[in-house]
LOLUMNU-177931 format. One line per field, with one value per atom (N, C-alpha, C): residue in one letter; atom name; x, z, y; residue number from 1. Coordinates in steps of 0.05 Angstrom, whole numbers, plus 5000, padded with zeros to 4 digits. Atoms other than C-alpha are relative to their C-alpha. Layout:
N
resn	[a,...];
name	[CA,...];
east	[X,...];
up	[Z,...];
north	[Y,...];
resi	[NUM,...];
end
This chain:
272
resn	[x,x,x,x,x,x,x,x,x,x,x,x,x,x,x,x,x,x,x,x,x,x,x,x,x,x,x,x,x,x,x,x,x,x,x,x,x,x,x,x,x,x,x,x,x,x,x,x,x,x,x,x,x,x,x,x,x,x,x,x,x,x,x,x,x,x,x,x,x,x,x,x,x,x,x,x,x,x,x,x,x,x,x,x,x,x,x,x,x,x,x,x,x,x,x,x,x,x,x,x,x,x,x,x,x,x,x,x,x,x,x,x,x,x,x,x,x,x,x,x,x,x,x,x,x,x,x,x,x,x,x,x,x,x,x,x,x,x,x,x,x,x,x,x,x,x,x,x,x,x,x,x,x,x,x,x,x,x,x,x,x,x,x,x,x,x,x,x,x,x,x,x,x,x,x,x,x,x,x,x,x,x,x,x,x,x,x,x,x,x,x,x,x,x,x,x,x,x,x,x,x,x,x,x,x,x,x,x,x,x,x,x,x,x,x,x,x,x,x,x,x,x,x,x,x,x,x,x,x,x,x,x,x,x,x,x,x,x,x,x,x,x,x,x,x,x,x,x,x,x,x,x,x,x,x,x,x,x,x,x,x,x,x,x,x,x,x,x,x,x,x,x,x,x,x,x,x,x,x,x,x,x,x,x,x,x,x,x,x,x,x,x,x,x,x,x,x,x,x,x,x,x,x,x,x,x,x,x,x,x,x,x,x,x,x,x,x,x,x,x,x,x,x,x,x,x,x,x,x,x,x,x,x,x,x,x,x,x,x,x,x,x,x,x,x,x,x,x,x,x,x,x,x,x,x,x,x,x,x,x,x,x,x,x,x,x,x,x,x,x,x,x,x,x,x,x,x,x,x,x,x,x,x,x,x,x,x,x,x,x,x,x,x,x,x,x,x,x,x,x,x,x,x,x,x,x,x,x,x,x,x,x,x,x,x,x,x,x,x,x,x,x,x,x,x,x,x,x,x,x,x,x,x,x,x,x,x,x,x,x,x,x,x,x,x,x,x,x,x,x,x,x,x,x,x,x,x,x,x,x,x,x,x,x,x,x,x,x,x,x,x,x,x,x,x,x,x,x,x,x,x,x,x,x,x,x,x,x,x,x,x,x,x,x,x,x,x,x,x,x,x,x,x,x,x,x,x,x,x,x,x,x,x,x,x,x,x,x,x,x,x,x,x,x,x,x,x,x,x,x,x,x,x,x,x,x,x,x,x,x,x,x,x,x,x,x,x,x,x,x,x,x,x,x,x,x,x,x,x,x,x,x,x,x,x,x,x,x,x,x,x,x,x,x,x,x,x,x,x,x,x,x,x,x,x,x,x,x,x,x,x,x,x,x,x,x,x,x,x,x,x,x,x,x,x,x,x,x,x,x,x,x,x,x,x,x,x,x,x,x,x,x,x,x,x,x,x,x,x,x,x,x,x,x,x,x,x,x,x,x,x,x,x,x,x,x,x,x,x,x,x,x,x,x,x,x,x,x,x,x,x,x,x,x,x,x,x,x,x,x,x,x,x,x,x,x,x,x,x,x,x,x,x,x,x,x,x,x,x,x,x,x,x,x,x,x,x,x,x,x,x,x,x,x,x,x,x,x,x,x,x,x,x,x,x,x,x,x,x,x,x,x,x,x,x,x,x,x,x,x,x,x,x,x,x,x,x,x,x,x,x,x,x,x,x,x,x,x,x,x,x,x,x,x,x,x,x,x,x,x,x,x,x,x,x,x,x,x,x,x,x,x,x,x,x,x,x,x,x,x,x,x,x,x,x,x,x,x,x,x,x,x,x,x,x,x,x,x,x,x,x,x,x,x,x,x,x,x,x,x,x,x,x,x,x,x];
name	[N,CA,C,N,CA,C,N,CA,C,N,CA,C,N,CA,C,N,CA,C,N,CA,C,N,CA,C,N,CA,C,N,CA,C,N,CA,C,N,CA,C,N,CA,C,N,CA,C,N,CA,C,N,CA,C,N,CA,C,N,CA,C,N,CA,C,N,CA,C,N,CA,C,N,CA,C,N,CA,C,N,CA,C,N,CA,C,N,CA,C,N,CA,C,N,CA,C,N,CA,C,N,CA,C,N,CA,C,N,CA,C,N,CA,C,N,CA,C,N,CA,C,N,CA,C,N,CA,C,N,CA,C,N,CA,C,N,CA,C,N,CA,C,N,CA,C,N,CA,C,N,CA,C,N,CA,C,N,CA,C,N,CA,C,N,CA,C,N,CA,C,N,CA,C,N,CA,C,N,CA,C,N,CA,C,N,CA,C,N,CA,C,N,CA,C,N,CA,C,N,CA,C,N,CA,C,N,CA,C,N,CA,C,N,CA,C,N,CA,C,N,CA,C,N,CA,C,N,CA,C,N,CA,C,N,CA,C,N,CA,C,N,CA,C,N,CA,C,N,CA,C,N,CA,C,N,CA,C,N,CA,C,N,CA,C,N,CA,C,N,CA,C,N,CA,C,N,CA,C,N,CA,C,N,CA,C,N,CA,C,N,CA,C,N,CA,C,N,CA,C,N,CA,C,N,CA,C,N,CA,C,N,CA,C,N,CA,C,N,CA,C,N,CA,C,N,CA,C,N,CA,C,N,CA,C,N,CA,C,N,CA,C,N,CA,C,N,CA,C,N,CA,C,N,CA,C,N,CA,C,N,CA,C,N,CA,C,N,CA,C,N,CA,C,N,CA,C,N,CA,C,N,CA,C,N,CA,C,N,CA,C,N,CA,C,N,CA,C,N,CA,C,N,CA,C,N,CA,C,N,CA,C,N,CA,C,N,CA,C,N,CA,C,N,CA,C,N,CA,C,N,CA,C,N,CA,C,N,CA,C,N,CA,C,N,CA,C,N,CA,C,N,CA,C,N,CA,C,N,CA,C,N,CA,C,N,CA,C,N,CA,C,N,CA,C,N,CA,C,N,CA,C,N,CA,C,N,CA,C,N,CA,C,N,CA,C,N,CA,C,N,CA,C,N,CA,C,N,CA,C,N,CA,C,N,CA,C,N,CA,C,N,CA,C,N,CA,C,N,CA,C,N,CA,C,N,CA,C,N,CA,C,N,CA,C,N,CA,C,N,CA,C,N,CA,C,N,CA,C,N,CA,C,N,CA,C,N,CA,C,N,CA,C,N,CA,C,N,CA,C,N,CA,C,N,CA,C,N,CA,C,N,CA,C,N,CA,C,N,CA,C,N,CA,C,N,CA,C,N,CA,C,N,CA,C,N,CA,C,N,CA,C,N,CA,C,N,CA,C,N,CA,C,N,CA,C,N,CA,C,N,CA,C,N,CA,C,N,CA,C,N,CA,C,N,CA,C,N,CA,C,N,CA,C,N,CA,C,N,CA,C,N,CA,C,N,CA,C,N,CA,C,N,CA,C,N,CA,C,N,CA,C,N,CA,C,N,CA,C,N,CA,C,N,CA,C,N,CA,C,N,CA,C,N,CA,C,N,CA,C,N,CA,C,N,CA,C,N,CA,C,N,CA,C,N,CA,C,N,CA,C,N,CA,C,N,CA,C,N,CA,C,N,CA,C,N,CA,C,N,CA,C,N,CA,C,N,CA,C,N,CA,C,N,CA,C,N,CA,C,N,CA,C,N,CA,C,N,CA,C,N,CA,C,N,CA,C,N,CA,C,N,CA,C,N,CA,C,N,CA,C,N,CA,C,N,CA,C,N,CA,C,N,CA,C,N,CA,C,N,CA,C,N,CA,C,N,CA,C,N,CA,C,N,CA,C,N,CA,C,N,CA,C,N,CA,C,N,CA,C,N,CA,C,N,CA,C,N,CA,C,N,CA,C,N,CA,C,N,CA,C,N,CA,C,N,CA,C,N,CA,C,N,CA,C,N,CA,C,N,CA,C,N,CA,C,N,CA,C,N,CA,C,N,CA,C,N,CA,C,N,CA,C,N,CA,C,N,CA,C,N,CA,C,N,CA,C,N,CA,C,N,CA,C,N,CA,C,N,CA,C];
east	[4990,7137,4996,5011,7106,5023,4984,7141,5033,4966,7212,5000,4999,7192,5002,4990,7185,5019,4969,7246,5012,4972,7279,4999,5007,7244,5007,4998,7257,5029,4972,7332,5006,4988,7339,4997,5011,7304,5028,4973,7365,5027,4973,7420,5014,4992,7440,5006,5002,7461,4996,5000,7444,5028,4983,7512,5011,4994,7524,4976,5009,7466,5004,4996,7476,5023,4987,7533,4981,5018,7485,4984,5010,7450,5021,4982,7511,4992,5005,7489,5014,4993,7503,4983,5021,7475,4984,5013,7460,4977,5024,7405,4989,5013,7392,4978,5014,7367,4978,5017,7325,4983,5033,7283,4986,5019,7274,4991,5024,7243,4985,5026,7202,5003,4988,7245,5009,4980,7270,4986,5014,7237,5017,4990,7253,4988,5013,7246,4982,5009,7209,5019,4975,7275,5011,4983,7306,4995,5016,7255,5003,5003,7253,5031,4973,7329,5002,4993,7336,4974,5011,7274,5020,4985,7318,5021,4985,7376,4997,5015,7341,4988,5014,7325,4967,5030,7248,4983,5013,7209,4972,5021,7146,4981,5004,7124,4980,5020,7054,5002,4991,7085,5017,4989,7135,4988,5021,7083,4981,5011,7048,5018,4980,7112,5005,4991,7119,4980,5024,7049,5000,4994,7068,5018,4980,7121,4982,5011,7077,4981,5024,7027,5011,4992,7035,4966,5023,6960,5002,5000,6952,4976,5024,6901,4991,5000,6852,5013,4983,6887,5026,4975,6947,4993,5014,6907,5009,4988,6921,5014,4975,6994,5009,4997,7018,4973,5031,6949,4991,5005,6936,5022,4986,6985,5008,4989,7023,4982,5015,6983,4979,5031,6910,5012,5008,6930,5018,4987,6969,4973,5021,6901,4993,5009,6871,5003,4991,6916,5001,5000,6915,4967,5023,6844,4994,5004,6839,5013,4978,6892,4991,5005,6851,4985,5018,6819,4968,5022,6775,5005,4994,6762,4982,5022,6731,5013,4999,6730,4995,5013,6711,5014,5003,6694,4983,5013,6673,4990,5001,6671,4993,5014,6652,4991,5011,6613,5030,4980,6666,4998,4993,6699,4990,5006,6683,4968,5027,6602,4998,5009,6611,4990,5013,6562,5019,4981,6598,4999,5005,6568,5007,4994,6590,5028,4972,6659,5007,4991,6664,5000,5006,6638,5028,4979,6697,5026,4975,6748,5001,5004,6725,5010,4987,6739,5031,4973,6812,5010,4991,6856,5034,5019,6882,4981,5024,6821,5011,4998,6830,4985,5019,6822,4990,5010,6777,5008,4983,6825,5004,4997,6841,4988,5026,6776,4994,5009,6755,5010,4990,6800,5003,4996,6803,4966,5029,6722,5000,5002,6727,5014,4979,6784,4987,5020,6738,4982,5020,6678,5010,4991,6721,5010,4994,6750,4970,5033,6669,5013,4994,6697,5003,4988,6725,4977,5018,6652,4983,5012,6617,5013,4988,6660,4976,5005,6644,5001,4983,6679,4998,4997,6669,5020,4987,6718,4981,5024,6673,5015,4995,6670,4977,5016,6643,5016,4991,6644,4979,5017,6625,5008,5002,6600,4987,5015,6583,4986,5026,6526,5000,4984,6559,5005,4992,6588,4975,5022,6518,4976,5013,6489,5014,4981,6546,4985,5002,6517,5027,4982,6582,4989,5010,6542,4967,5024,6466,4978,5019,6404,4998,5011,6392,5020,4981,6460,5012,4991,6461,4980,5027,6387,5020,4991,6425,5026,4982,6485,5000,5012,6443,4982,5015,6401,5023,4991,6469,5016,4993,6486,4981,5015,6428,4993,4995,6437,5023,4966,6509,4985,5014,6466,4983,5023,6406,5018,4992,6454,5024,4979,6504,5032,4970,6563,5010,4994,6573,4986,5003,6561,4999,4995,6543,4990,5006,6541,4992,5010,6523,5011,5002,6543,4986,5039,6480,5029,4990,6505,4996,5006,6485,4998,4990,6518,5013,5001,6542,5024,4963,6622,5018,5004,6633,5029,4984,6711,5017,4987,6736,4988,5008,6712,5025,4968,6787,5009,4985,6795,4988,5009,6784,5028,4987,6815,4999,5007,6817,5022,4985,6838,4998,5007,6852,5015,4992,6858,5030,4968,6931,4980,5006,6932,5004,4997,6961,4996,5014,6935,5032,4982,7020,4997,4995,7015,4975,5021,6951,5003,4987,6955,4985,5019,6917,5013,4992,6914,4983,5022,6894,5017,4995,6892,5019,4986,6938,5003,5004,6953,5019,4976,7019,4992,5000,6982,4992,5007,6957,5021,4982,6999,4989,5004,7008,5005,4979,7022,4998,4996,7041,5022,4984,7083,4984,5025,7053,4991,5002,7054,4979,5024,7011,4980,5023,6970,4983,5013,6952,4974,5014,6932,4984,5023,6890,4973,5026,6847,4994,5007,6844,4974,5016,6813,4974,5024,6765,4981,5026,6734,4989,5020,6717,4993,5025,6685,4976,5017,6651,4971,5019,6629,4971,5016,6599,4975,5023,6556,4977,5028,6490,5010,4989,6479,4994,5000,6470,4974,5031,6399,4991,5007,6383,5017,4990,6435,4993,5009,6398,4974,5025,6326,5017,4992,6375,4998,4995,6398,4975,5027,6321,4987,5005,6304,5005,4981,6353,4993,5011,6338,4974,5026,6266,5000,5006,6283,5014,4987,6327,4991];
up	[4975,7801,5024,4973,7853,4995,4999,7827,5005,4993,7826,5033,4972,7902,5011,4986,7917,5006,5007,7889,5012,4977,7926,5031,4967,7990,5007,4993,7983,4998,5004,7963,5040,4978,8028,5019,4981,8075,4995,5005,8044,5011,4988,8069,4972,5022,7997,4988,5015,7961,4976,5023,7898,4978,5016,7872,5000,4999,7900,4983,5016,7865,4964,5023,7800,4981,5012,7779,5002,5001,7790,4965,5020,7734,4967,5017,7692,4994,4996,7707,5008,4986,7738,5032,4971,7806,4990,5011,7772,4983,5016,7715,5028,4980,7784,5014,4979,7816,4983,5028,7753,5007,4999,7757,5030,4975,7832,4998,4997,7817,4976,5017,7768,4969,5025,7706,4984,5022,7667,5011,5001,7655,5011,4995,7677,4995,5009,7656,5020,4984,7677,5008,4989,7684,5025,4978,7724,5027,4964,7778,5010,4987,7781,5020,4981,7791,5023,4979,7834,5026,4970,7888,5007,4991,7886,5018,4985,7898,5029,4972,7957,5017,4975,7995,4998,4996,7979,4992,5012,7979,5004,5005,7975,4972,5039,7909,4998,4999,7921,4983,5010,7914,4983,5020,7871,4966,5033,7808,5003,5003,7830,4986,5011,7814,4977,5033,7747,4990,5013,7729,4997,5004,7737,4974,5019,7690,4970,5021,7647,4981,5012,7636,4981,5015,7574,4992,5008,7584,4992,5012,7540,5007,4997,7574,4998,5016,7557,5009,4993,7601,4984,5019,7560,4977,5020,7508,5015,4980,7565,5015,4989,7574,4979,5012,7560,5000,4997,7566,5029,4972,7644,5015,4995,7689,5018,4990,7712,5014,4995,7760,5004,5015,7735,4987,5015,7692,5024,4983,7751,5025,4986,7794,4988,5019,7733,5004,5013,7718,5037,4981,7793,5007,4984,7806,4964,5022,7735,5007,4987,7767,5021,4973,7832,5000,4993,7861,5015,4997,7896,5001,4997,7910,5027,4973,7980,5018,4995,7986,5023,4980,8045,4994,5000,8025,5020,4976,8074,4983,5021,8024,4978,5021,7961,4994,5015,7921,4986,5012,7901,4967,5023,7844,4975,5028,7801,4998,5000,7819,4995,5007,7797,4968,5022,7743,4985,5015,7689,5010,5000,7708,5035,4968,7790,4990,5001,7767,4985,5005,7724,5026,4968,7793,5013,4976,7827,4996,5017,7772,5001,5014,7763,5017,4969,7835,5011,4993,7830,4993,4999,7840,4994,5026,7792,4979,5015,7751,4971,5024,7693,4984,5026,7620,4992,5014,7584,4989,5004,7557,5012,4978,7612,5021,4982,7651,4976,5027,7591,5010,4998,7593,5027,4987,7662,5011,5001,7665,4985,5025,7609,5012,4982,7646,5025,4976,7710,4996,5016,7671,4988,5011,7639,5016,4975,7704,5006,4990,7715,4990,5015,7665,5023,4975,7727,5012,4989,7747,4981,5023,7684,4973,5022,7644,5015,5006,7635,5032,4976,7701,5022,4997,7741,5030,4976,7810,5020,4975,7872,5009,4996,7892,5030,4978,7963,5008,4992,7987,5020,4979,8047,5001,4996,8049,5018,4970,8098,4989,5012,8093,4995,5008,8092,4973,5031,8025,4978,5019,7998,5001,4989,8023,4983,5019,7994,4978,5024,7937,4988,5019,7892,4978,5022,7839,5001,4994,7831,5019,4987,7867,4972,5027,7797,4996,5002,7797,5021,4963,7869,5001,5007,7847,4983,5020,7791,5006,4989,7826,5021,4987,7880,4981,5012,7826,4985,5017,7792,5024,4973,7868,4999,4996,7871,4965,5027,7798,4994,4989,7814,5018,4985,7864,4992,5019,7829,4988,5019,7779,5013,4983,7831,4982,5004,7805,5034,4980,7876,5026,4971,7950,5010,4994,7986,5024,4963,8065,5004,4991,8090,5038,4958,8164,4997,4990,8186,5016,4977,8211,5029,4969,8271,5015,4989,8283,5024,4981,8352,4992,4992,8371,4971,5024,8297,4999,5006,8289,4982,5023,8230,4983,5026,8190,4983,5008,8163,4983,5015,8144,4963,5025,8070,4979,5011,8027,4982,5013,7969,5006,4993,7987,4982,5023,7922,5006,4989,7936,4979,5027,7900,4995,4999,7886,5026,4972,7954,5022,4979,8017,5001,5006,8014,4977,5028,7942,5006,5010,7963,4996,4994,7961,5007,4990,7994,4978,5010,7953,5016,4987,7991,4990,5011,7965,5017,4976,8003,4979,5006,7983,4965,5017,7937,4983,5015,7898,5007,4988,7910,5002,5002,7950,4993,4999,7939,5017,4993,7995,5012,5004,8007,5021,4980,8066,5017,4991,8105,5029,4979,8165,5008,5008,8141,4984,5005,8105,5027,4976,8165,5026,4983,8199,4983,5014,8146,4990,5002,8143,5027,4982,8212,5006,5006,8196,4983,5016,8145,5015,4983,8194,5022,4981,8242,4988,5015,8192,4995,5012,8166,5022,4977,8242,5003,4999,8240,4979,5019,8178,5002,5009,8158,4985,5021,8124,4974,5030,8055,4986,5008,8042,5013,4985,8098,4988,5020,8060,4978,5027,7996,5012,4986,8030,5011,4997,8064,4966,5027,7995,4983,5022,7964,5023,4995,8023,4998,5005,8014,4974,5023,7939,4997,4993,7953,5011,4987,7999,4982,5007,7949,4978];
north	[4988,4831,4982,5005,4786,4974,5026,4723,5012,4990,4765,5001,4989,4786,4966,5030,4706,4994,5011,4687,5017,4986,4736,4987,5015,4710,4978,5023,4641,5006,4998,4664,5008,4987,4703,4978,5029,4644,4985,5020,4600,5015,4989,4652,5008,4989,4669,5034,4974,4732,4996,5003,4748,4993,5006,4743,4967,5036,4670,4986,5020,4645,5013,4992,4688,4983,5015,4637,4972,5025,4578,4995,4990,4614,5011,4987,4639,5022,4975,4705,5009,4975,4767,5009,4988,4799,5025,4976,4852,4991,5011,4806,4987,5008,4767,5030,4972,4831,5018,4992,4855,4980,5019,4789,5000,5007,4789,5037,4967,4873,4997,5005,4840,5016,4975,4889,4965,5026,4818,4966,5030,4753,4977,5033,4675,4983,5017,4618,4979,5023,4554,4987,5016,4511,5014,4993,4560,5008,4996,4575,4977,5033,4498,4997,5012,4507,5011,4985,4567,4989,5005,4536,4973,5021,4471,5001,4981,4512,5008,4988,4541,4979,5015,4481,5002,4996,4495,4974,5020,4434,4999,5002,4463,4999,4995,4439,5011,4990,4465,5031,4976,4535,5005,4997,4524,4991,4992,4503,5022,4972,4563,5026,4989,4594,5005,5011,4562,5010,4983,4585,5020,4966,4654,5005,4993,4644,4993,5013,4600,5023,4979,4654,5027,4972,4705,5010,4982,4737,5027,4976,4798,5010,4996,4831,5029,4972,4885,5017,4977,4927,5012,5003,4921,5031,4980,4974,5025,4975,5026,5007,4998,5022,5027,4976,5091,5022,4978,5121,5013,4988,5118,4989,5006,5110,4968,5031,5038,4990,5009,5026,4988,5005,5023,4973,5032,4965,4974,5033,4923,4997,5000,4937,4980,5014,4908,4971,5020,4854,4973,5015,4827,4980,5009,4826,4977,5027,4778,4980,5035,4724,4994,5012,4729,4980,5028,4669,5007,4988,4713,5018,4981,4779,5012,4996,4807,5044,4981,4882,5018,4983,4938,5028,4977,5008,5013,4995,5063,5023,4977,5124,5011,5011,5101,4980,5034,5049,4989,5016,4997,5007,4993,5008,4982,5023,4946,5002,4989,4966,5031,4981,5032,5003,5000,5063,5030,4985,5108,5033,4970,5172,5004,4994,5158,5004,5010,5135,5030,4972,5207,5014,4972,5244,4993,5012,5208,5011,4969,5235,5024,4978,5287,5033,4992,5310,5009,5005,5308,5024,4977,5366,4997,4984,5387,4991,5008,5377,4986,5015,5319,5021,4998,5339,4980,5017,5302,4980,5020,5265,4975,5019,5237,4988,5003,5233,4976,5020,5190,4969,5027,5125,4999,5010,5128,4990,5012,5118,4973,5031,5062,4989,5024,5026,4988,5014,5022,4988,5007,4996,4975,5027,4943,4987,5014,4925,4982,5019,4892,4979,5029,4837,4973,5021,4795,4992,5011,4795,4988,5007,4780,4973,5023,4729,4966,5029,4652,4991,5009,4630,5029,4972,4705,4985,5001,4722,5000,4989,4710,5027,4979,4779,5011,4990,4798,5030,4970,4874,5007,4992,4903,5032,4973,4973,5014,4977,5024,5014,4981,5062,5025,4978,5123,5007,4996,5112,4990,4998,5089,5032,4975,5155,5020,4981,5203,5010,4993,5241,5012,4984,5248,5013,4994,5272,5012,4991,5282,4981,5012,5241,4989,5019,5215,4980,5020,5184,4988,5011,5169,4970,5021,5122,4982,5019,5091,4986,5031,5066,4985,5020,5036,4985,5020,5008,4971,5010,4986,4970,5023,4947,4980,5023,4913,4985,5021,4889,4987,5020,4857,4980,5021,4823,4978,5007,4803,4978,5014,4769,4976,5013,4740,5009,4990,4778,5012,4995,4808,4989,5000,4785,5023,4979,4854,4996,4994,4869,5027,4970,4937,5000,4992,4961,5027,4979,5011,5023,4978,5077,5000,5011,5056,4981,5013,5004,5005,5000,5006,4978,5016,4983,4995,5003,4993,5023,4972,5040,5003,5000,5014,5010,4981,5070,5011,4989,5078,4978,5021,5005,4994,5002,5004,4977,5016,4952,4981,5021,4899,4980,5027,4830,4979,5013,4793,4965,5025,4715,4988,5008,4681,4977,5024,4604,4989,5002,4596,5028,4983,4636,5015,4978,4665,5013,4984,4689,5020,4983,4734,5031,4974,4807,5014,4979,4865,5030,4970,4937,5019,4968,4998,5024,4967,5064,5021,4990,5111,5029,4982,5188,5002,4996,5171,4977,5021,5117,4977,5020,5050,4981,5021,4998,4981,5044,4923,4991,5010,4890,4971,5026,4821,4979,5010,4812,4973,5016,4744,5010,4988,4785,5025,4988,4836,4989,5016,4790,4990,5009,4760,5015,4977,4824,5011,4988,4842,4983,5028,4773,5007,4996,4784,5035,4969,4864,4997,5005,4834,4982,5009,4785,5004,4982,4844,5015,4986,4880,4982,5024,4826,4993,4994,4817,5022,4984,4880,5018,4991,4880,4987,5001,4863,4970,5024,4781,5017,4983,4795,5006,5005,4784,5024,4972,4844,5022,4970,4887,5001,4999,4873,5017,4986,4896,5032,4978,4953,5022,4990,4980,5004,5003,4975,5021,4978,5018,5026,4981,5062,5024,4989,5079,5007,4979,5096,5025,4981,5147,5015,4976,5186,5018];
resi	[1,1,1,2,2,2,3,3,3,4,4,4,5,5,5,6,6,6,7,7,7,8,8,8,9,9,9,10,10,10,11,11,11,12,12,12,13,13,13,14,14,14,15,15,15,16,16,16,17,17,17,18,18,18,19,19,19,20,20,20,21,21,21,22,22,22,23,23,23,24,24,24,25,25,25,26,26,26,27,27,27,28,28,28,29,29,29,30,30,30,31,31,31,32,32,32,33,33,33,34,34,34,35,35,35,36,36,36,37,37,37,38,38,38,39,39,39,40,40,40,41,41,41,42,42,42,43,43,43,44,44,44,45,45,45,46,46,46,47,47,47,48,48,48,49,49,49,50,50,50,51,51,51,52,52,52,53,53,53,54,54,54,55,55,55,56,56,56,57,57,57,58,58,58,59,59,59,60,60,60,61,61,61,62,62,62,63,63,63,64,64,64,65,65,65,66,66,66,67,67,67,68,68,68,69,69,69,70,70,70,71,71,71,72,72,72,73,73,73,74,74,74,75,75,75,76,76,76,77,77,77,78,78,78,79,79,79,80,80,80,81,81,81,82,82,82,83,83,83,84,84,84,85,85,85,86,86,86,87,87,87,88,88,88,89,89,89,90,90,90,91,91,91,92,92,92,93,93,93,94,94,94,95,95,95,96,96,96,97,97,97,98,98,98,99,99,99,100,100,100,101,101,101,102,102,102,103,103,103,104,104,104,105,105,105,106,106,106,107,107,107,108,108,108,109,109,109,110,110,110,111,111,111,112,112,112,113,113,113,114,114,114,115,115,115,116,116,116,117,117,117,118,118,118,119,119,119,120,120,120,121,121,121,122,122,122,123,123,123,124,124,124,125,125,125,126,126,126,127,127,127,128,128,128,129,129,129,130,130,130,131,131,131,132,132,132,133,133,133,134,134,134,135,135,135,136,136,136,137,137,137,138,138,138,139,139,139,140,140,140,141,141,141,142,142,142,143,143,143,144,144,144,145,145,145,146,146,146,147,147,147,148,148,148,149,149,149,150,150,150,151,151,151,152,152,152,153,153,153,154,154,154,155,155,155,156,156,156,157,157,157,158,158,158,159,159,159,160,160,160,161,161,161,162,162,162,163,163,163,164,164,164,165,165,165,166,166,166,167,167,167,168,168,168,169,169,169,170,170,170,171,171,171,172,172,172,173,173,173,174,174,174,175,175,175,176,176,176,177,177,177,178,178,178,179,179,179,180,180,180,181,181,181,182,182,182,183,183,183,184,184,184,185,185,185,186,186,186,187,187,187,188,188,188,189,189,189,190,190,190,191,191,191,192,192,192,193,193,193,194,194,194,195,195,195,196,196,196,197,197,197,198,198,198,199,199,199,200,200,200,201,201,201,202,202,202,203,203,203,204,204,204,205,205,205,206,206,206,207,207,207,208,208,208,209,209,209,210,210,210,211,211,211,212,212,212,213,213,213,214,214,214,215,215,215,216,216,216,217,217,217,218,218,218,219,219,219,220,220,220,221,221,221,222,222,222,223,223,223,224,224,224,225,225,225,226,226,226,227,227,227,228,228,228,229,229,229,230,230,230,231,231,231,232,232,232,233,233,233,234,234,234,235,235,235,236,236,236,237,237,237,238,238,238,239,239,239,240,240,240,241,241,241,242,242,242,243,243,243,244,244,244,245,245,245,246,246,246,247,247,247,248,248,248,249,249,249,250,250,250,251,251,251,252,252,252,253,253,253,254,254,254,255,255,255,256,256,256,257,257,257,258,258,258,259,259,259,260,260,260,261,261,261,262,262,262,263,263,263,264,264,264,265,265,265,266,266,266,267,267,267,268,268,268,269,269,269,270,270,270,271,271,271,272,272,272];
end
């Protein structure tokens, strides 16, 4: 999907319609318009042709291009196509191609640090109430989402949380202890970077901004996902990218270094 959204971008930049370059291709506008909504594959030759086509002589981005195409990763997510819905596995499948990953929750513990029995409290919540069924793989899917932090090579992963959402009991005090024990063991191990902003922080009103900012190969290919009521977007505009690097480094401002949000978090779990 992201490489079809390129190629449409660099198409449009050139003044093109899909049907003028669709004979370049011995196509259709109609198979053109399928690959740029990400529904129908392309090749390597022909991205090479259609950025040529397009005046684009950023080769930088255009073998970033080709890598997209290059890549046929079957990943575990793949196991839970048809099980949970689309989404969950392109969450998945993004944050495994990221370069990095740099989070801010206000509400909950980050998803990729959650412990199985928070991440049920979280489901479990939802109206109308999951069957088991379905509470099930969508616990195991978040749990295997850690992978990105735990492999050979892991995603640097920094997240900044508000203290609010380490406070929250979704569940009991027993499992409120164990997924602050399960933060400061992401730490411990250097799978996560963690910040904290103090309730009482002072000039502090991005309690609204919540967001994952997954790095591309180039600073255009990156993408931001935030949760929203109808599903989680993607989005990838460079205009809102911009405004949302700019949102992460006034949060950022307003947390805790990381070493004082580790001591925070160790206070924290005593008192509960």
């Amino acid at each position: 999907m992201r490489l079809g959204t390129e190629l449409r971008r660099l198409r449009e930049a050139a003044g093109l319609k899909a049907r003028e370059v669709a004979g370049l291709l011995s196509s259709t506008s109609a198979q053109m318009s399928q690959v740029e909504a990400g529904l129908a594959g392309v090749s390597e030759e022909r991205v090479r042709r259609l950025a040529a086509h397009y005046a684009c002589a950023d080769e930088t981005l255009i073998d970033a291009l080709v890598a997209m195409v290059s890549d046929r990763t079957e990943g575990w997510w793949e196991g839970y196509r048809g099980v949970l819905p689309p989404v969950f596995l392109d969450v998945a499948e993004t944050e495994h191609h990221g370069t990095f990953l740099r989070e801010v929750v206000t509400s909950h513990v980050p998803g990729l640090l959650q412990t199985p029995d928070y991440a049920r409290a979280v489901f479990g919540y939802m109206v109308p109430e999951l069957p088991d069924s379905e509470l099930k793989p969508r616990v195991e899917h978040r749990m295997r989402r850690r992978t990105v932090l735990q492999r050979d090579v892991p995603v640097p992963y920094e997240t900044i949380i508000h203290e609010a959402a380490l406070r929250i009991l979704v569940s009991d005090r027993r499992t409120a202890r164990a997924q602050l024990r399960e933060v400061l063991g992401a730490i411990e191990y250097g799978q996560a970077t963690v910040r904290v902003i103090p309730l009482a922080r002072e000039g502090f009103a991005g309690a609204g901004i919540e967001m994952m900012y997954v790095g591309g190969p180039l600073p255009q290919l990156d993408t931001v996902l935030r949760d929203a009521p109808h599903g989680t977007a993607f989005i990838d505009a460079d205009s809102q990218l911009a405004r949302f690097r700019a949102l992460l480094n006034k949060v950022v401002k307003a947390a805790l270094q990381p070493v004082e949000s580790r001591d925070f978090i160790h206070r924290l779990a005593k008192e509960l």
